[in-house]
N, C-alpha and C positions, 0 to 999 in steps of 0.2 A: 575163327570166330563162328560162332553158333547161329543160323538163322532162322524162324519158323516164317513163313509169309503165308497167311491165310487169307481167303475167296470165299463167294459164294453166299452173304449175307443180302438181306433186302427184307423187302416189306410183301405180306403174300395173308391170304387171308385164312382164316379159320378153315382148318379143315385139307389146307392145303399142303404140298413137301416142297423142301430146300434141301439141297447138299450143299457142305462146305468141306474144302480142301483148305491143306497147309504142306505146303512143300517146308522139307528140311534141307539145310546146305551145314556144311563146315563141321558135321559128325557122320559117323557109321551108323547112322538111322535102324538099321537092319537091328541090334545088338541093344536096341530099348525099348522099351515102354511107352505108347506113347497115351497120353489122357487129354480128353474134354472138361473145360470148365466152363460155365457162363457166372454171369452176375448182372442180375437188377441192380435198376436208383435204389439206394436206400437198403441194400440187400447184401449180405456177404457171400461170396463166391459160393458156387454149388458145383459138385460133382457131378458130371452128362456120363461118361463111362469112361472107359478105357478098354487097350487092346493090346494083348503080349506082342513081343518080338515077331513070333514067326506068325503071326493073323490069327493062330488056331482058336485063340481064347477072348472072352470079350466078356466082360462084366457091365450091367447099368443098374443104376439104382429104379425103383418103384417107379418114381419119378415118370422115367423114360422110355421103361421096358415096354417092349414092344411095338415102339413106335420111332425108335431112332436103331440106326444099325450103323454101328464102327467096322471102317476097313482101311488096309494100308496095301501100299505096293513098294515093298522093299528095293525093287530096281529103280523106279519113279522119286523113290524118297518121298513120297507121298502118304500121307492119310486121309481118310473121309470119313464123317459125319453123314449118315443119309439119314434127313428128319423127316418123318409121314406124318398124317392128322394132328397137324399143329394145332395149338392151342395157344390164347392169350396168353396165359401166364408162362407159354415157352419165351416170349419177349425181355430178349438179355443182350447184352455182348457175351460172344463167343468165342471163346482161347482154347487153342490149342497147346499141348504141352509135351515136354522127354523127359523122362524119367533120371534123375543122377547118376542111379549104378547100373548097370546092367545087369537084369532079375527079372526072376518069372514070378512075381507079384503083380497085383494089377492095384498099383497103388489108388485110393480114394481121396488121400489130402494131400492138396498143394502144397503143403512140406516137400513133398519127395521129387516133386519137380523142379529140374535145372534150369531148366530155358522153355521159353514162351512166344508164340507170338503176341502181335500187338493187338487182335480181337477182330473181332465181326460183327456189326450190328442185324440182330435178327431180329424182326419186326412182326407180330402177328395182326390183323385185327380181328376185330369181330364181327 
């Protein structure tokens, strides 16, 4: 069985940074994909980035660029999120996710992800 367990969530103010982890268990972590999602009330899921198998490659949208940085540690089974100069409207839960196949795509829609953790509430204010 598939596990993601994600950390690191809280309330921090404008301007501020948060990391969050998601350890994986019950797959070869190493051999996917793995991607960020959040979602606002009222809001349907959005794309934060994603990050190839072997670390080398990391895609974010507009959104995020240059202000959030995807990393993983393949022996740890681990990934991170390092978020800088938060902003209000970063205010979502935060999911992490593994890719279906193993592919050097850095998929953008939640179609393509199999397993999920259960989220992070990340809090901005102003």
């Amino acid at each position: 069985q598939v596990q993601l367990v994600e950390s690191g969530g809280g309330l921090v103010q404008a301007g501020g940074s948060l990391r969050l982890s998601c350890t994986v268990s019950g797959r070869m972590f190493s051999n996917y994909v793995m991607g960020w999602f959040r979602q606002a009330p009222g809001k349907e899921r959005e794309f934060v980035g994603a990050i190839s198998w072997s670390g080398g490659t990391t895609y974010y949208p507009d959104s995020v660029k240059g202000r959030f940085t995807i990393s993983r540690d393949n022996i740890g089974n681990t990934g991170y999120v390092q978020m800088n100069s938060l902003k209000p409207e970063d205010t979502a839960l935060y999911y992490c996710a593994v890719a279906s196949y193993s592919s050097s795509v850095l998929y953008t829609k939640s179609a393509f992800y199999a397993y999920w953790g259960q989220g992070t509430q990340v809090t901005v204010s102003s």
